[in-house]
Structures are given as structure tokens and as C-alpha cells.
C-alpha positions in Angstrom: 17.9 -50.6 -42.8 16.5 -51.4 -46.4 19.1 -54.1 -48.4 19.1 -53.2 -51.7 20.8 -54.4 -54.8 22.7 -51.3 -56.6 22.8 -53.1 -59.7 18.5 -53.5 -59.4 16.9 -51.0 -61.3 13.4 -52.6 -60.4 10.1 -50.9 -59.2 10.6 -52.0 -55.9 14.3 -50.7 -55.5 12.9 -47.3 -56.3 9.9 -47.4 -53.7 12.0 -48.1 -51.3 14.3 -45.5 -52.2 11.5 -43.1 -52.5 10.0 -44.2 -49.0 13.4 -43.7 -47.8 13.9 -40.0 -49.2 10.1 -39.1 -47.9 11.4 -40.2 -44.4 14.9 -39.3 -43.3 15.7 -35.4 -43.5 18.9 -35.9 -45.5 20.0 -37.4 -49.1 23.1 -39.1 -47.0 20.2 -40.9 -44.7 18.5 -41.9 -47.0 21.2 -43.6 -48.7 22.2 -45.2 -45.7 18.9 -46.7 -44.7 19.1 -48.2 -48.3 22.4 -49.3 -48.3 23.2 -47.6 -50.8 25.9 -45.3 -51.4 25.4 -41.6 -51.3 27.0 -41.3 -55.0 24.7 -43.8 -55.8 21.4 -42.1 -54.5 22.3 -38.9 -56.3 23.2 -41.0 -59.7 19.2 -42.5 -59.4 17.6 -39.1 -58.7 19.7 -38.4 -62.4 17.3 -40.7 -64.1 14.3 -38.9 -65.5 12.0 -42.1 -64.7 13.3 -41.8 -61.0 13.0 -38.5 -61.0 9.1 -38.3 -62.3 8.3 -41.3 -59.5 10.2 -39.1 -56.8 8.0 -36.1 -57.5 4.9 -38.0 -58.2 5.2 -39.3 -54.5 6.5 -35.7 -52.5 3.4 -34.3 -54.6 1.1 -37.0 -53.1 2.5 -36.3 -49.9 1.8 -32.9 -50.0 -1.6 -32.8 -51.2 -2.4 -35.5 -48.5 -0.7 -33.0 -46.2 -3.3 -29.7 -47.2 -6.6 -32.3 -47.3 -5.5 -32.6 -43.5 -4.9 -29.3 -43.3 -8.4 -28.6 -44.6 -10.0 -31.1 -42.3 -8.1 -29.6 -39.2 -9.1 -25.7 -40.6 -12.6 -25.7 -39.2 -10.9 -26.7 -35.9 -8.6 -23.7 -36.0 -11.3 -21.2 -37.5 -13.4 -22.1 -34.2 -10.5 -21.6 -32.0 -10.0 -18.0 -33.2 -13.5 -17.4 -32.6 -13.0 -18.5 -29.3 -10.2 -16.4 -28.9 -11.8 -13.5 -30.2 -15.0 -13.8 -28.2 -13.3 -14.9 -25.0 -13.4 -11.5 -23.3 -10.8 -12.7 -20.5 -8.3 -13.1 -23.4 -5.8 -10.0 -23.4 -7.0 -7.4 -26.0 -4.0 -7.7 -28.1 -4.2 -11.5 -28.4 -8.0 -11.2 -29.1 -7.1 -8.3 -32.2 -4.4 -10.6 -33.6 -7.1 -13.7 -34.5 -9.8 -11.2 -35.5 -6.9 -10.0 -38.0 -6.0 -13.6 -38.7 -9.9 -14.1 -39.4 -10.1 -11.3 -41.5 -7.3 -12.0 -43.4 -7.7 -15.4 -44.5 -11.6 -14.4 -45.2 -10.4 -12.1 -47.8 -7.6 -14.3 -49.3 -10.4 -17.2 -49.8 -12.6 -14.7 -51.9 -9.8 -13.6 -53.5 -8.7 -17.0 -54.5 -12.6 -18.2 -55.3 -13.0 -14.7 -57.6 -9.5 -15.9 -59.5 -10.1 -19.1 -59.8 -14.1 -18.2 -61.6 -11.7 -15.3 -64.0 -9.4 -18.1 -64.8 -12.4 -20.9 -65.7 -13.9 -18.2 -68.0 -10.9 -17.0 -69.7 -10.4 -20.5 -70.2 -13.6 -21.0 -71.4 -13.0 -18.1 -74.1 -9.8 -19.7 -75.0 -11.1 -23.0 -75.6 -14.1 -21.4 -77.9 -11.5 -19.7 -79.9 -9.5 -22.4 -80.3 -12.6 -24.3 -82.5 
């Protein structure tokens, strides 16, 4: 259990709430590892300079979260090679990750070819805007 001071407003108070919402599934848990009341949570996550710390760290947290993700996709991208090769694996099994494969091959392209429209429109917009 983290001790902290309701009456503390300090940097450190609200790491260790943040840590604490990061960690425990529930508002009500968190409060309680802090020893805080639950009122008392949901008054701080009011503040707007709690409330932009709060999202700064769950948005850290999730992109750490997809750059493992990433990291472990060429992992999963062999295994459904595998699976698809693997001609021991039942038919249907080995149709599903050739689908998966095929799927997610055409949402990256799509994504790349979006992400080039929006750089140029962007481009435009910025020469317009001189």
C-alpha cells in the first residue's frame, strides 16, 4: 500500500496515483493502494493537470505496448507461415493463417498508401498556407 497525504498535491502524490491507476483494474483499487479515498481519487482525476499527466502515462503505456507488439510480429508472421506450409496441419487451420496473412498484407498497404495521401495533402496545405 502507497501512504499518501490527501492534502499533497505534489508531483510525487500524482505518480504514485498514476502508477497506481496503471496497475490495479479498478478506480476503487487504486484508491485503496493509495490510501486514499475513492471520492478522493475521482476529485484528482477532476483536475485538468491530473488529468493531462494520467493520459500522458496510459498513452506511454500503450505505445510501449504496440513497439512490443511490433517486435513480437515477425514472430507471429513466421508462425503463420509455418502453419500454412505445415502440410500435416488440418486444411481448415492452414486456410484460416493464409487468410490472416492475406489480410493483414493488404491492411499494411492500405495504411502505407494513406499515410503517403495524407503527407501530400498535407504538403499542399502547408504550400497554400504561405
Amino acid at each position: 500500500m502507497i501512504l499518501i497525504d490527501e492534502s499533497d498535491n505534489s508531483e510525487a502524490k500524482h505518480e504514485a496515483v498514476i502508477v497506481a491507476l496503471l496497475t490495479t483494474r479498478t478506480v476503487r483499487d487504486a484508491a485503496r493502494k493509495c490510501a486514499l479515498s475513492e471520492p478522493t481519487l475521482y476529485r484528482l482525476l477532476q483536475l485538468p493537470e491530473f488529468k493531462a499527466q494520467y493520459r500522458a502515462a496510459r498513452r506511454e503505456l500503450v505505445e510501449q505496448t504496440i513497439t512490443q507488439l511490433q517486435r513480437d510480429g515477425a514472430d507471429a508472421a513466421i508462425a503463420l507461415r509455418q502453419i500454412v506450409k505445415d502440410r500435416k496441419t488440418p486444411a481448415s487451420v492452414r486456410v484460416s493463417a493464409a487468410r490472416v496473412i492475406l489480410e493483414q498484407g493488404i491492411k499494411a498497404i492500405e495504411l502505407v498508401d494513406l499515410s503517403e495521401r495524407i503527407d501530400k495533402l498535407e504538403a499542399i496545405q502547408k504550400g497554400r498556407m504561405r
